[in-house]
C-alpha positions as CSV (number, residue, x, y, z in Angstrom):
1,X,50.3,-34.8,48.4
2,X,47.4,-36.8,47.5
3,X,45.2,-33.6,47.6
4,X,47.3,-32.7,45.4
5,X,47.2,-34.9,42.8
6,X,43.7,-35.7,42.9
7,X,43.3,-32.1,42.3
8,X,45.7,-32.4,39.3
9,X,43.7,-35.2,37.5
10,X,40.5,-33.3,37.8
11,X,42.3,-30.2,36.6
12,X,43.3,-32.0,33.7
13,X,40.4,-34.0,33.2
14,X,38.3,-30.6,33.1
15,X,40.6,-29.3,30.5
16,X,40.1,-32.2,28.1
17,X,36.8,-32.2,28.2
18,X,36.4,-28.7,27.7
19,X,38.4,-28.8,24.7
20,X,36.5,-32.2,23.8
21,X,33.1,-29.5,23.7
22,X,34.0,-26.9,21.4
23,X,32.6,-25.3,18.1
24,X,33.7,-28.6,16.1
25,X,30.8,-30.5,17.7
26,X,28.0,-27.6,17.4
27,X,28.7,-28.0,13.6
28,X,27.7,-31.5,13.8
29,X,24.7,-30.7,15.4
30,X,21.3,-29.6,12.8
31,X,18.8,-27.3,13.7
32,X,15.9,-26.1,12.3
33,X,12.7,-24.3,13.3
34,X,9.7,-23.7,11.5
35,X,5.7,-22.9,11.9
36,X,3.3,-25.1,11.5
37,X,1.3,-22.1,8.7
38,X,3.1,-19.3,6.9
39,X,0.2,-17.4,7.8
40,X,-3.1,-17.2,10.7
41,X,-5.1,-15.0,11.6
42,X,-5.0,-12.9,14.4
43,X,-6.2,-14.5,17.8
44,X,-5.6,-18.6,16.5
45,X,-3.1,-20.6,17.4
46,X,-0.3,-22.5,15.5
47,X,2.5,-24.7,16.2
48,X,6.0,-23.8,16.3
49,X,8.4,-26.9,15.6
50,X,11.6,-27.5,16.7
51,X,14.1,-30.2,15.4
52,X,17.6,-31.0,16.2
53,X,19.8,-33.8,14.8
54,X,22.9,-34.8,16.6
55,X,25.4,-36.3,14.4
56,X,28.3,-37.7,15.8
57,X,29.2,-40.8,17.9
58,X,29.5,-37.6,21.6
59,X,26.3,-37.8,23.5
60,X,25.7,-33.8,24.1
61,X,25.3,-33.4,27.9
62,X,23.1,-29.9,27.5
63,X,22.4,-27.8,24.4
64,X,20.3,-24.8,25.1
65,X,18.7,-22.5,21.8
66,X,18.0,-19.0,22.6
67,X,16.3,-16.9,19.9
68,X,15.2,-13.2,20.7
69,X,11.4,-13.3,19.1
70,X,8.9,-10.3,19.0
71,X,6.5,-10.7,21.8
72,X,3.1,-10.7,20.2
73,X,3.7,-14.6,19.6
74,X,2.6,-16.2,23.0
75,X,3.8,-19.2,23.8
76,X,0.9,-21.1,26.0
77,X,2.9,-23.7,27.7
78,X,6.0,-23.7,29.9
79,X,8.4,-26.1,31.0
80,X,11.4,-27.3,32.3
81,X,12.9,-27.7,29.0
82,X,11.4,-24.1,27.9
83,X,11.8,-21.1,29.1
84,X,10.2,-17.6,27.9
85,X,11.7,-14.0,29.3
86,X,8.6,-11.6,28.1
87,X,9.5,-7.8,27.1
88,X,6.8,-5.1,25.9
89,X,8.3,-5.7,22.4
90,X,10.6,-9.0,22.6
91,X,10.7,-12.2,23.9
92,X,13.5,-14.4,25.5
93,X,12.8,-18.0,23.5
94,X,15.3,-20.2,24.8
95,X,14.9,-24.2,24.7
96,X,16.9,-27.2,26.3
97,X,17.9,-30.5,24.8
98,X,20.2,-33.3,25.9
99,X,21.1,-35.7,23.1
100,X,22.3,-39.1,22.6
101,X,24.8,-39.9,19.8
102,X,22.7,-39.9,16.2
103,X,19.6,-38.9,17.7
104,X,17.1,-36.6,16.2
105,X,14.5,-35.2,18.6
106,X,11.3,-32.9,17.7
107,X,9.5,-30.5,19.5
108,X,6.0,-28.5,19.1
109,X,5.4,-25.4,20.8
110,X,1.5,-23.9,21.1
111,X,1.8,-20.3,19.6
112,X,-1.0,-17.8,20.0
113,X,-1.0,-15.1,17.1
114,X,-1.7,-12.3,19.4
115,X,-1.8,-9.4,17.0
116,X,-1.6,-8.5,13.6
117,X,1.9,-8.4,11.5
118,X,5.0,-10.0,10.0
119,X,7.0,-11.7,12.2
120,X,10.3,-12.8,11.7
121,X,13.1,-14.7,13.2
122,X,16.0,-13.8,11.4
123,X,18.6,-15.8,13.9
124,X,19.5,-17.8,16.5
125,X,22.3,-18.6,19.5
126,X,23.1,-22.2,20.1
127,X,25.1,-22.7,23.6
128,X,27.2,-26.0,24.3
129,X,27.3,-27.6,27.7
130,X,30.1,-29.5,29.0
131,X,30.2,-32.4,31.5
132,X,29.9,-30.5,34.9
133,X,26.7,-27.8,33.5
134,X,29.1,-25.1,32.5
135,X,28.6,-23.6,29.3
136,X,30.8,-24.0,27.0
137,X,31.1,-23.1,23.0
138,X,28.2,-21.3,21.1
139,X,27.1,-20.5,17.5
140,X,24.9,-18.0,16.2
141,X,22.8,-19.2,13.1
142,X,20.3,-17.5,10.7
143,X,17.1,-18.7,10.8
144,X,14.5,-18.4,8.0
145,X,11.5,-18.8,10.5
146,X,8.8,-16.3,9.8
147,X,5.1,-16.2,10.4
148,X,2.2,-13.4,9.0
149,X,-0.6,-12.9,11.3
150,X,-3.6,-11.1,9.2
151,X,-6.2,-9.2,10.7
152,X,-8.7,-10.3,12.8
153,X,-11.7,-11.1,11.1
154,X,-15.4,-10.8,12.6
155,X,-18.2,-12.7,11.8
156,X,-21.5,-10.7,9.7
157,X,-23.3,-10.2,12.8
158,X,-20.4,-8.5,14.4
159,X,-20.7,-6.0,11.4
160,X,-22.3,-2.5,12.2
161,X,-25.7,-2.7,10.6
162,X,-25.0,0.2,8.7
163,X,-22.3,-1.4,7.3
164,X,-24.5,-4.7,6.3
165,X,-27.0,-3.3,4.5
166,X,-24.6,-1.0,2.5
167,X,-22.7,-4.3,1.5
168,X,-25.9,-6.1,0.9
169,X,-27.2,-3.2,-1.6
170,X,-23.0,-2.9,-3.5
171,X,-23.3,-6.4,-4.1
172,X,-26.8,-6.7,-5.4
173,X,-27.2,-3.2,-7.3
174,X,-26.3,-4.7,-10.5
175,X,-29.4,-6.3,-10.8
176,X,-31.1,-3.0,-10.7
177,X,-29.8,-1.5,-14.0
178,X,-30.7,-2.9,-17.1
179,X,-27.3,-2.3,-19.4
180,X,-29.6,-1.8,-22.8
181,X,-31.9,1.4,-21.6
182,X,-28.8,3.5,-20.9
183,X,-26.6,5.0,-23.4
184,X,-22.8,4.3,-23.7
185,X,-19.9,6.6,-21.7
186,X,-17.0,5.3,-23.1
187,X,-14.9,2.1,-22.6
188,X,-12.7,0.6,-20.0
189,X,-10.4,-2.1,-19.5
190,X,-11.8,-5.6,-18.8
191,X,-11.6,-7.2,-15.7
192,X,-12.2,-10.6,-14.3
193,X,-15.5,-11.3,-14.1
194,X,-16.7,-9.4,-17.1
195,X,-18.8,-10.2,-18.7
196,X,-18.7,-11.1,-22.8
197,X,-21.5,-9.4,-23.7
198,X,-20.0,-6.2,-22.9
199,X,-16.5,-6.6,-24.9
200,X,-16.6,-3.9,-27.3
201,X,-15.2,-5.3,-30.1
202,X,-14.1,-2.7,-32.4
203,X,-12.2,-0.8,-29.7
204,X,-10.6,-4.1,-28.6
205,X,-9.3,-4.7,-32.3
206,X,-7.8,-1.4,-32.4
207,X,-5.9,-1.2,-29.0
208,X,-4.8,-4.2,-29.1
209,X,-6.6,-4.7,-25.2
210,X,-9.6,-5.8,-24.5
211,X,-12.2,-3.2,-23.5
212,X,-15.6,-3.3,-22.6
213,X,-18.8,-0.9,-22.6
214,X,-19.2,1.4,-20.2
215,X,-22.9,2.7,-19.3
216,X,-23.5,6.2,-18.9
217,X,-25.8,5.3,-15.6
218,X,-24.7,1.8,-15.0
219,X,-23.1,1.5,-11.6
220,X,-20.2,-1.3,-11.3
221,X,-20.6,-4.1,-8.9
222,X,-17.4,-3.0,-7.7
223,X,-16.6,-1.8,-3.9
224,X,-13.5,0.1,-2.8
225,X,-12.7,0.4,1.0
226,X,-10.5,3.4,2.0
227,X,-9.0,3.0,5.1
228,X,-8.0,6.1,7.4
229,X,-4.5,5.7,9.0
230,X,-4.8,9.3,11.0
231,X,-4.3,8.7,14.7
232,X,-5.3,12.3,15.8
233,X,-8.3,14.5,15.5
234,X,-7.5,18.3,15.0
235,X,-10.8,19.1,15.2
236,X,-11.6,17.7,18.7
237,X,-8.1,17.6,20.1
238,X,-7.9,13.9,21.0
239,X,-5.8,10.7,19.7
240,X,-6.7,7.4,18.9
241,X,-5.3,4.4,20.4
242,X,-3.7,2.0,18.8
243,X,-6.3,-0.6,19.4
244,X,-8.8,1.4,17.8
245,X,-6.3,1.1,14.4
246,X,-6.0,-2.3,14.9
247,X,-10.5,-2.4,15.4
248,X,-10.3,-0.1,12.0
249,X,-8.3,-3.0,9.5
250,X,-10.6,-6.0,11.2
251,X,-13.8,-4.0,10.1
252,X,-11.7,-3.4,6.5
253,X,-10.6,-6.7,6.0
254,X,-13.9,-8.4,7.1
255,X,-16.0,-6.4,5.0
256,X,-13.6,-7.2,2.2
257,X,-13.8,-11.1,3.2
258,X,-17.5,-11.1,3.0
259,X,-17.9,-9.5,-0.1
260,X,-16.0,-11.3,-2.0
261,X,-17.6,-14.5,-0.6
262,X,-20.6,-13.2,-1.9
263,X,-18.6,-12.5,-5.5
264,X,-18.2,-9.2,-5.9
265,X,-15.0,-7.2,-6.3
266,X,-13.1,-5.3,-3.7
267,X,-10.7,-2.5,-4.2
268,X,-8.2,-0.5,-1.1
269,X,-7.3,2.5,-0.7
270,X,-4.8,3.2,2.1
271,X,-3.4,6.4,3.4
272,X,-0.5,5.0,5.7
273,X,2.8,3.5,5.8
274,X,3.3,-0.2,4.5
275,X,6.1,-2.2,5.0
276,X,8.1,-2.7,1.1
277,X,5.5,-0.2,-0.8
278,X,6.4,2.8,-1.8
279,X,3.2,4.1,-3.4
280,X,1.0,7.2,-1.7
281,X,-1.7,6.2,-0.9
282,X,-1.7,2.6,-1.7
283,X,-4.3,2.1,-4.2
284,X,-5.1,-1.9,-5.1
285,X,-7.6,-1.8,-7.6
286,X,-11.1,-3.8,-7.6
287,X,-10.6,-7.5,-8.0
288,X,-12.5,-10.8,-7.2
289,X,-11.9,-14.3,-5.7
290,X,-9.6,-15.4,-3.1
291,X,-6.0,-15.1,-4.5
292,X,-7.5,-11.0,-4.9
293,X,-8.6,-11.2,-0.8
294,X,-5.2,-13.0,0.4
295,X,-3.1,-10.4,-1.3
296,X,-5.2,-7.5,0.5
297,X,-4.9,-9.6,4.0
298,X,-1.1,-9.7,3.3
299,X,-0.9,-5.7,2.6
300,X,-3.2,-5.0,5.8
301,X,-0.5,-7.5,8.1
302,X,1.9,-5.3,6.7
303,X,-0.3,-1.6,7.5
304,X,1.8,0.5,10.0
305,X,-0.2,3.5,12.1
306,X,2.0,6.1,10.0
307,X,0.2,8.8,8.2
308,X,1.5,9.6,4.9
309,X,-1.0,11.6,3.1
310,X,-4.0,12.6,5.2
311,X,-7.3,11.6,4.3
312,X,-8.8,15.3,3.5
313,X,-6.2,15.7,0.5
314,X,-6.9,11.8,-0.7
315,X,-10.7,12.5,-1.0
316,X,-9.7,15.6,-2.6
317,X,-7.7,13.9,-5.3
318,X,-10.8,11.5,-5.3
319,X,-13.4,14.1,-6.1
320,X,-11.5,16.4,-8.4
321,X,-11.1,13.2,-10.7
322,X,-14.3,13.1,-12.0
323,X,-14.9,9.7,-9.9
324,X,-19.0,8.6,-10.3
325,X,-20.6,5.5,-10.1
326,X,-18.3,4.1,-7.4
327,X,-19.1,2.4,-4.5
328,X,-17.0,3.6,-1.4
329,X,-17.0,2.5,1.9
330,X,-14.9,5.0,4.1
331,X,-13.5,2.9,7.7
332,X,-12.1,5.6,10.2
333,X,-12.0,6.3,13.5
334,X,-13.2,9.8,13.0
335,X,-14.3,12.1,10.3
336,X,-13.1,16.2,10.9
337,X,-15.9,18.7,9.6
338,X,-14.0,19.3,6.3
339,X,-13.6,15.2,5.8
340,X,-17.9,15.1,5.7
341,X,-18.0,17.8,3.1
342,X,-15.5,16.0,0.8
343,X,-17.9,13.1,1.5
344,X,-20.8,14.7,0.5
345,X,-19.2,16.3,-2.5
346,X,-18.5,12.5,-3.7
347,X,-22.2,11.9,-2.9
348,X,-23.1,14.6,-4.7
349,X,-21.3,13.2,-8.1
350,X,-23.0,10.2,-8.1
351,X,-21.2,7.7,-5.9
352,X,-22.6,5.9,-3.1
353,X,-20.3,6.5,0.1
354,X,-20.8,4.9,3.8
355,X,-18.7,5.7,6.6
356,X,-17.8,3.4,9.1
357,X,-16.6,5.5,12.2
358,X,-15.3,3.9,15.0
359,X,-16.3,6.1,18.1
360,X,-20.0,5.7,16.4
361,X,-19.4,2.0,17.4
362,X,-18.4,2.6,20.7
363,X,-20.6,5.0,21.6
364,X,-23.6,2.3,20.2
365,X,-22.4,-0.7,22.2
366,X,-21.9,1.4,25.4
């Protein structure tokens, strides 16, 4: 009989304090996550922070927070109050607190920014505990945490030397040309780092813009990078790996990053998919300074190995616009037969086109 009742009390006892742990105390409870930048580049390491806030006069026996987040965020350290379930794509996030009444306790998680893009965290599961390690109510949150990794950047040396001395003669070239000895070809629309001298006035007052001199030999200190998205070549029957993409926009974006250190003005061309732009091909046209290179680093996190116009019919367009005078550095992982003559053609109208092929590079370093 005893038995009995003793097994009553703890029956009851169990009851009430499961119903003492339900969803009423998860709302008293705050949570919010965070990282330490809103952007790195890839290969450092940031912090991911964690705070929770209990609220209420009940001391919270467990509280676990699982998030589902994409795996190319790599946590460095485990413990016993973190635990990380890796997938190919995903990641099982999933963090234990124990919290006394009105007590607020942070966290900071090592992240390493394994590879480039935008990485979000759009929710979160929060899972109550009771008094004997059940668990007991949950709540699913959104969660605003989100983190752009750019593309890895290399240092000048790690440039091809092709590559370094075709940057080193963009950037300087203007001081080749002497504006006065060459006759005028038209106008164009100022941009930053124009200078005065060249406003022309009388077009300005008409148009209502302003618009500078354009010289009929003068080259602009300008440099545009076209980018190749095309995972497959035809003409030799074999397909780029995805590493080799991601190798392609770290050469872009550090010759970008270089010369507009140096102060000259970068353009990009792209032929592939990005995430939110509808455009085809993306075309950003030559700016300078560092607001100009963070935009382009944000467009490349966002570059997706999708092919949307091939690069034969964008060098096309390119040549049959009349284009001359342009600087154009052309980063691929391979060039067909018919891609080199387009090339050539450009050469041939007076621009000044490098390629920067990737199984060159290989084939050099092995």
């Amino acid at each position: 009989m005893i038995i009995v009742w003793l097994l009553t009390i703890f029956a009851v006892l169990f009851v009430l304090q499961r119903l003492l742990f339900n969803r009423r105390v998860l709302r008293r409870v705050a949570y919010e996550r965070a990282f330490s930048e809103p952007h790195a580049f890839a290969g450092e390491t940031v912090y991911m922070l964690e705070r929770i806030v209990n609220r209420q006069w009940m001391p919270l026996p467990w509280l676990r927070v699982e998030t589902m987040m994409p795996s190319p965020l790599q946590f460095k350290n485990q413990n016993a109050e973190l635990a990380i379930s890796s997938g190919q794509l995903l990641q099982n996030h999933a963090s234990l607190f124990s919290l006394a009444p009105f007590t607020k306790v942070v966290r900071k998680h090592e992240v390493v920014c394994v590879r480039r893009g935008v990485y979000r965290v759009p929710s979160l599961s929060l899972t109550l505990g009771d008094l004997t390690g059940a668990p007991g109510a949950t709540d699913t949150r959104e969660s605003g945490c989100a983190i752009t990794v750019f593309p890895r950047l290399k240092e000048a040396r790690q440039l091809p030397l092709s590559a370094r001395k075709w940057m080193q003669s963009a950037i300087g070239m203007h001081e080749a040309f002497r504006e006065d000895h060459y006759e005028m070809a038209g106008v164009r629309p100022y941009r930053s780092g124009d200078s005065l001298k060249q406003v022309n006035w009388s077009a300005t007052a008409k148009t209502g813009h302003t618009l500078v001199n354009r010289r009929e030999t003068m080259v602009d200190n300008d440099v545009t990078i076209l980018l190749n998205a095309e995972l497959y070549d035809a003409s030799e029957n074999r397909r780029i790996q995805p590493a080799d993409f991601e190798e392609a926009i770290s050469y872009a974006a550090s010759v970008a990053r270089h010369l507009l250190a140096s102060g000259g003005k970068v353009g990009l061309i792209y032929n592939g998919k990005v995430e939110g732009e509808s455009a085809v091909p993306l075309v950003l046209e030559p700016r300078a300074g560092r607001e100009h290179l963070y935009r382009m680093l944000h467009l490349m996190a966002r570059f997706e190995a999708v092919t949307r116009r091939e690069l034969g019919y964008v060098l096309e367009e390119m040549a049959a616009s009349g284009m001359r005078g342009t600087n154009l550095l052309v980063v691929s992982a391979f060039l067909t037969p018919k891609q080199e003559q387009l090339i050539d053609r450009l050469r041939q109208a007076g621009n000044r086109v490098e390629r920067l092929l990737l199984y060159r590079e290989k084939e050099a370093s092995a």
